[in-house]
N, C-alpha and C positions, 0 to 999 in steps of 0.2 A: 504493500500500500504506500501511496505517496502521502508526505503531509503538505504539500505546497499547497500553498495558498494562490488562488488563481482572480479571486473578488478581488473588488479593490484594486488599490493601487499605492502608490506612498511607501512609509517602512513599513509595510505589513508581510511585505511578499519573501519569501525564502528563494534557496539557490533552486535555478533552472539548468540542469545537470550538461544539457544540450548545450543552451550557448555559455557554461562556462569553460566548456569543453575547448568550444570554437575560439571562446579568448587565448584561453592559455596555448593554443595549436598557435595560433598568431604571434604570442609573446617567445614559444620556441623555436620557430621558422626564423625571425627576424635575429633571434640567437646565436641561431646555429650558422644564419650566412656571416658570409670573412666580409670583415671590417670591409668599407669603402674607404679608397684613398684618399677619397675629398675628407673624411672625418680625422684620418689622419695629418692629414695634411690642416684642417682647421686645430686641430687638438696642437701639432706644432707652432702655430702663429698664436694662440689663447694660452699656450704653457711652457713658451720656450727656454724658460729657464730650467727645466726638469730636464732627468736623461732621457735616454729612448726608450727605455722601459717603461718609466713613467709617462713620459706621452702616449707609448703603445697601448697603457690603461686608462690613462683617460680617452682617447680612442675608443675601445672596447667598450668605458664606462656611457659614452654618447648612442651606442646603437644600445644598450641593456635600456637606457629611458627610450628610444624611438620604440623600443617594444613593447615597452611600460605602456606607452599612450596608445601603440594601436589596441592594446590589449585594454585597457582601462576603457577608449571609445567603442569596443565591441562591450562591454559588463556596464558601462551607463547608458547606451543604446537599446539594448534588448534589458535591462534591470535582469541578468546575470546573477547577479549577488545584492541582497539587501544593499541599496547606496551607500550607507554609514561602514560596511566590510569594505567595499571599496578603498573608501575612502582610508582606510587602516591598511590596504594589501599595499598600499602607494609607498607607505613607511617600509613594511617590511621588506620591499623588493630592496629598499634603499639599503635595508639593514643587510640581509643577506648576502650583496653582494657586494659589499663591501664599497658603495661608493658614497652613502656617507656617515658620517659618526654619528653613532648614537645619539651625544647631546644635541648635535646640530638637527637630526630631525624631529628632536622634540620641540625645538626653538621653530623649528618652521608651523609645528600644531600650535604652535603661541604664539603667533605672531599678531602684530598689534591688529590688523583686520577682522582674526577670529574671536579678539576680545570685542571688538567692536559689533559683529553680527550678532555675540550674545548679548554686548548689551543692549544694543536695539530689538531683541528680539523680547530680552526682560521689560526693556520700556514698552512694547507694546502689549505684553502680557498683564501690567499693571493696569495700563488704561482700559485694557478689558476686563479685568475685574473691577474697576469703577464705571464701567458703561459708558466713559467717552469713545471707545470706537464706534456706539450706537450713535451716538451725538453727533459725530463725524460722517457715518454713513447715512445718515435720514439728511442730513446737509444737503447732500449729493442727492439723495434720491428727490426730495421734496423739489430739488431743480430739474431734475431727468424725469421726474413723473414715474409711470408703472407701466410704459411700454417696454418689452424686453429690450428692442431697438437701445432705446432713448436710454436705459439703465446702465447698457454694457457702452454707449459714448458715455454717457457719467461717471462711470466709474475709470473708461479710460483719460477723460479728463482731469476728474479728481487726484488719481496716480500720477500722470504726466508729470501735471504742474509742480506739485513739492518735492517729485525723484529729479526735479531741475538744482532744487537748491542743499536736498539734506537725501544720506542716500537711501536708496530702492530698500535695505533691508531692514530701516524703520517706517516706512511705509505700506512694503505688501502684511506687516503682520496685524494692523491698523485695519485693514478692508476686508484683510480674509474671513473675522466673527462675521458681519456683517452679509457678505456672500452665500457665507454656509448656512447663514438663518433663512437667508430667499430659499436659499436649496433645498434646506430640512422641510419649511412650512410648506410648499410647493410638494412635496415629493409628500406628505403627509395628505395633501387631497387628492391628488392626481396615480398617486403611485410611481412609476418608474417616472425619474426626471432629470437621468445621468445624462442625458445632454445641455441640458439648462446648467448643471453646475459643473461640467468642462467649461462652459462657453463666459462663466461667471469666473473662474479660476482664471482659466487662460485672460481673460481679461485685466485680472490685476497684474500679474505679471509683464506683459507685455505694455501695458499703460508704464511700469516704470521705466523697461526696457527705454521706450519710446523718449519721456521724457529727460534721461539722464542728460542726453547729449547736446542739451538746450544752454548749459550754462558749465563755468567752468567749476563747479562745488559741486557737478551730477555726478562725478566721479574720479577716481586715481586717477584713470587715464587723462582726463582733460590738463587735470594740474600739473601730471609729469611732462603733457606736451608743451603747457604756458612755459616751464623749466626750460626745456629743451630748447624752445624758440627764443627767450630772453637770452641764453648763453650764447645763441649768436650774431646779438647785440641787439642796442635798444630800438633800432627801428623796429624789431620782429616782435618786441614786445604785444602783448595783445590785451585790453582793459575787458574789465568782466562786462560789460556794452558789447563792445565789438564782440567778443565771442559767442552772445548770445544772439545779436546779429546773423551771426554765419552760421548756427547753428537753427533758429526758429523754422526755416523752411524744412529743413528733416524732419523737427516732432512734427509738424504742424500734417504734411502731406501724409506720411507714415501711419499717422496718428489717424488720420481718415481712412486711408486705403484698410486698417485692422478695423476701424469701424464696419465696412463691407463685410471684408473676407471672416470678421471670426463668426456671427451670425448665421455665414456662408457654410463654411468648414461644421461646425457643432450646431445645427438646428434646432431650438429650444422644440420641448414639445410641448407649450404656451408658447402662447404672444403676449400675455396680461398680467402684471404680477398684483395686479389690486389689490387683493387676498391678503397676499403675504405682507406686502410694504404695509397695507392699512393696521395690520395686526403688531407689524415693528411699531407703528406709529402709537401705536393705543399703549404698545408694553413701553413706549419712549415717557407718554406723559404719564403714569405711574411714578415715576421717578423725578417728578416736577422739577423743580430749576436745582442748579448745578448748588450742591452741596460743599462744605470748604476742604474736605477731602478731594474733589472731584479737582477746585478750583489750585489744589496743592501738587496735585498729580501732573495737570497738564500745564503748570508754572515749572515743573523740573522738567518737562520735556521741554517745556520754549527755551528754556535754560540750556539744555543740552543741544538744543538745534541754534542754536546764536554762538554757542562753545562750536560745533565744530564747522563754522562758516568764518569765525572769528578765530581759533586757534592759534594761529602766525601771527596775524596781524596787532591781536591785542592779547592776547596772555601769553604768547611767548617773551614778547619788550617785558611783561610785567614778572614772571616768572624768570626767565634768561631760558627757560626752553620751552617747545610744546608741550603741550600732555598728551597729543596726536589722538586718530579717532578713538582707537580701542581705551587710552587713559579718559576721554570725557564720557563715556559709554559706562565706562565700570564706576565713575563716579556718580552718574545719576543713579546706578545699579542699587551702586550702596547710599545712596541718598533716601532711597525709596522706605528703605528698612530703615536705617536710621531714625527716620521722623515717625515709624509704626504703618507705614501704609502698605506694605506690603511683607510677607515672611518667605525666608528662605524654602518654606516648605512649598510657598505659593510657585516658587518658582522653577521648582520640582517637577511638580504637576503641570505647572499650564507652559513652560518654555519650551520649545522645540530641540532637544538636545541632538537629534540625529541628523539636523539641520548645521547645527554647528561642528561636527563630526566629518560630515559630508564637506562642507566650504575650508576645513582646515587641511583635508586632503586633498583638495583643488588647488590650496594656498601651496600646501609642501610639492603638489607635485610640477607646479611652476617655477617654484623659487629651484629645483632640482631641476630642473628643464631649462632655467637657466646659466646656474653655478657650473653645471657637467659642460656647458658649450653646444647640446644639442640645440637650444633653440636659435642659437647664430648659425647651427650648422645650417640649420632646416630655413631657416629664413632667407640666408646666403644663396640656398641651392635654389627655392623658388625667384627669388631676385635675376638671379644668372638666369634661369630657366624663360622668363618673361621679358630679359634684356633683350632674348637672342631677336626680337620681332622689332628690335630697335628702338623701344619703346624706352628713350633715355632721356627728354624735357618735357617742357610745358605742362598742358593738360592730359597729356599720352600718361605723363611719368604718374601725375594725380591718379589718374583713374587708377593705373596699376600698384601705387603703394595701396588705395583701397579697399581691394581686391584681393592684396595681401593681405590687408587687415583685417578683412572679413571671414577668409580661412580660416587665420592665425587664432584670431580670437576662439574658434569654439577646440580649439586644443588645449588653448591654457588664457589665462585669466584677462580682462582686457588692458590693466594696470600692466601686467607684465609684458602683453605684445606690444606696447608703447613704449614701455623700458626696454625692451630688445631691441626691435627693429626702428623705433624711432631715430637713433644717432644715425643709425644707419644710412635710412632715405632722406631725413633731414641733409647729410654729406649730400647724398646721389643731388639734392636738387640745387646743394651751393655749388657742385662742380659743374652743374649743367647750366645753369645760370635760370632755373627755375626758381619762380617765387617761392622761400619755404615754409610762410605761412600758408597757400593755399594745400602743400602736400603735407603739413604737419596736423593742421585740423580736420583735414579727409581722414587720414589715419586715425587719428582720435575717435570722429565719428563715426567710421565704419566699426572699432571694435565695439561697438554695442551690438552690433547686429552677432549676439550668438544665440541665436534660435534653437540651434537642433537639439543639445543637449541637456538635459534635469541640471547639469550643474552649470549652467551657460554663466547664469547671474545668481548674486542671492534672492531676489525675487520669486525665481523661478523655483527653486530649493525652497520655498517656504509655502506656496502654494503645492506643491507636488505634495510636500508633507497632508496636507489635506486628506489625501487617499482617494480624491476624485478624480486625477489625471491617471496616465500612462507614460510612459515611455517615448513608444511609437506616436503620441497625442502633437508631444514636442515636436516631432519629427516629420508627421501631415502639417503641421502650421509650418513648419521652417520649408518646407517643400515647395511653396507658394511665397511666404515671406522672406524669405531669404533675397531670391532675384527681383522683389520689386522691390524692396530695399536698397539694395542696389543701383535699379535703374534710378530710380530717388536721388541717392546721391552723384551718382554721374550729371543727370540732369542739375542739381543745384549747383556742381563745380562749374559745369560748362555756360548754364546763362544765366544763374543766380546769382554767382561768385562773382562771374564775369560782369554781369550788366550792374555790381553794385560797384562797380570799377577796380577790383583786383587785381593788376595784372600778372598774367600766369610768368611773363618769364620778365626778368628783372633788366633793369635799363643799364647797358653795359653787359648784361651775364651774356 
């Protein structure tokens, strides 16, 4: 007898004996072929001061991670292995084969990101035991009304707008109560109503998705590329204006085109959520105006959302360093308890622990994907691979570093395909004499587009937890979304960028 669980979906599901089979067939194939000499060859220009032995293992150590990830993207594609094993097998491989130190892959499950997804993820747990995510979501709904339509724009708009400023992973866990009450009450008259609450989930998700790339605080990526562009002096400087500028025509278009297609893709079986929204609405005013707990809870969040927009700017002069996201995260964490509003035990029960499990193994398998040199290998090789069409300035060289980025990004994190490949085609377009703001914010913007995978975004990992997606759910939306995404951004470089007068190649280059 099998015990797999086949309902559902989220961390409920156990190993599927077939495709972990097919991973691990993948992770041994790629093992057992002899090194490529480009990996060699990159492993001696990234490590040259080692012998040849030790180049020869870090070599060997760069195809063990390309096998890691095709194996790892076969086990979060088909859910292989409960996501949270995953996300632990990433360590192990590390450990096993000795490429990296034990302490150091624990430092990678620590890293300040993964404190930060917990704490936004305890901040939004708090607010849902004090019932402002109810408050939050009748917001939105009272504006979207109880057309299914008009619900999943609302709520995609509701998400957009604040994954602009504070990130996506204190946001989807804000919407998700919310969603799963439409879902519950609905599936409570109707009976089966698992398309209603794919098309509710996938909504929030993708709303963050959409709106990160709007401002330069939606995400790591955007920050490390303003970094990147400032180091190559201050005309490339870009003000948090102009980047939201260049950025509004993606959410804005994107943001429409998932209005169509997710309605499309998941077919509610209603059209009218009256029902439910009215009955949110009745259990909302039971609970009459905002209590001074209620009024305490969402003062430490404005708190923590002003901290981590302000972190550089003003507490670090005042401190002499940051306290960076994961330090203002775990401070509002322990502020909650602190003042009695919340108990460790609450946060037990209602936090998403396999969430943060999942995202820490995303982090180490990145930050190992880039320490080993595979991701300069793999980035290098696609680069070369796409030169060959001569595609080396102007808006040619644009489109092609976004196209890189849009790959890159659903292998490893979008922070990290910025930090790799950034310096990179940043150089490609000062030696072409291409503009490098218009190829450093393409880049930027396209690593949002990671669709296909459960661990794309933390968003996406938090709704998945739900247990009302799938796998393959991610996988039919990215099938569609993925290439108008795309076309989106081509179109915005070429006569958005262009007609707001950018020029692609620089005067003199």
């Amino acid at each position: 007898m099998s015990n797999k669980k086949e309902s559902g979906g989220g961390f409920d599901k156990t190993t599927d004996f077939k495709w972990f089979g097919i991973g691990l067939l993948v992770f041994v194939l790629i093992w057992a072929m002899p090194t490529p000499e480009s990996m060699t060859a990159k492993a001696q220009d990234l490590f040259s001061e080692l012998s040849a032995e030790e180049i020869s293992n870090k070599a060997f150590n760069m195809k063990i991670i390309i096998a890691l990830l095709g194996c790892c993207t076969v086990f979060f594609a088909t859910e292989a292995l409960p996501m949270p094993a995953v996300a632990l097998f990433i360590g192990l491989v590390q450990l096993f084969f000795g490429i990296t130190e034990p302490k150091n892959v624990v430092a990678t499950y620590a890293h300040d990101a993964v404190w930060f997804i917990a704490g936004s993820l305890a901040m939004g747990a708090t607010m849902v035991k004090y019932g402002l995510d109810k408050r939050i979501g009748m917001l939105v709904m009272n504006l979207a009304g109880t057309k299914v339509r008009n619900i999943v724009l609302g709520i995609l708009v509701g998400t957009a707008i604040p994954s602009a400023f504070i990130s996506e992973a204190s946001i989807a866990p804000m919407f998700l109560p919310i969603a799963m009450a439409l879902y519950t009450l609905t599936s409570k008259k109707i009976g089966d109503a698992t398309q209603l609450g794919k098309l509710l989930m996938m909504s929030i998700a993708i709303g963050c998705m959409v709106g990160a790339p709007m401002s330069p605080t939606g995400g790591a990526r955007n920050a490390i590329m303003i970094g990147f562009l400032g180091n190559l002096g201050p005309e490339y400087e870009i003000s948090f204006m102009q980047w939201m500028i260049l950025g509004s025509f993606y959410t804005l278009f994107l943001g429409l085109f998932f209005a169509f297609l997710l309605p499309f893709l998941y077919k509610p079986e209603v059209d009218d959520l009256s029902d439910a929204v009215n009955t949110l609405r009745e259990d909302l005013k039971k609970h009459g105006k905002m209590t001074r707990e209620q009024w305490m809870v969402a003062g430490i969040a404005l708190l923590m959302i002003i901290a981590w927009i302000t972190d550089k700017d003003l507490i670090a002069p005042v401190l002499g360093f940051p306290l960076g996201l994961g330090g203002v995260a775990m401070t509002g964490t322990v502020l909650f308890m602190l003042l009695g509003l919340t108990s460790w035990s609450d946060y037990e029960k209602n936090v998403s622990w396999g969430v943060i499990v999942l995202y820490a193994g995303a982090i180490s398998l990145g930050a190992v994907f880039k320490s080993s040199g595979a991701a300069k290998w793999l980035a290098d090789s696609l680069i070369n691979i796409l030169t060959t069409f001569n595609i080396q300035e102007g808006l040619p060289l644009a489109i092609l570093v976004a196209l890189i980025g849009a790959l890159m990004t659903n292998l490893m994190s979008a922070g990290a395909t910025v930090a790799v490949i950034g310096p990179v085609v940043l150089e490609m377009a000062v030696s072409s004499g291409t503009n490098p703001i218009i190829v450093g914010v393409a880049l930027a913007i396209s690593t949002s587009m990671a669709f296909w995978l459960v661990i794309g975004t933390p968003a996406s990992s938090v709704v998945y937890s739900a247990g009302l997606l799938d796998a393959k759910d991610f996988i039919r939306m990215a099938t569609f979304a993925w290439p108008a995404a795309l076309v989106i951004i081509i179109v915005m470089i070429i006569f958005y960028w262009v007609g707001l007068g950018i020029q692609p190649i620089m005067i003199g280059g």
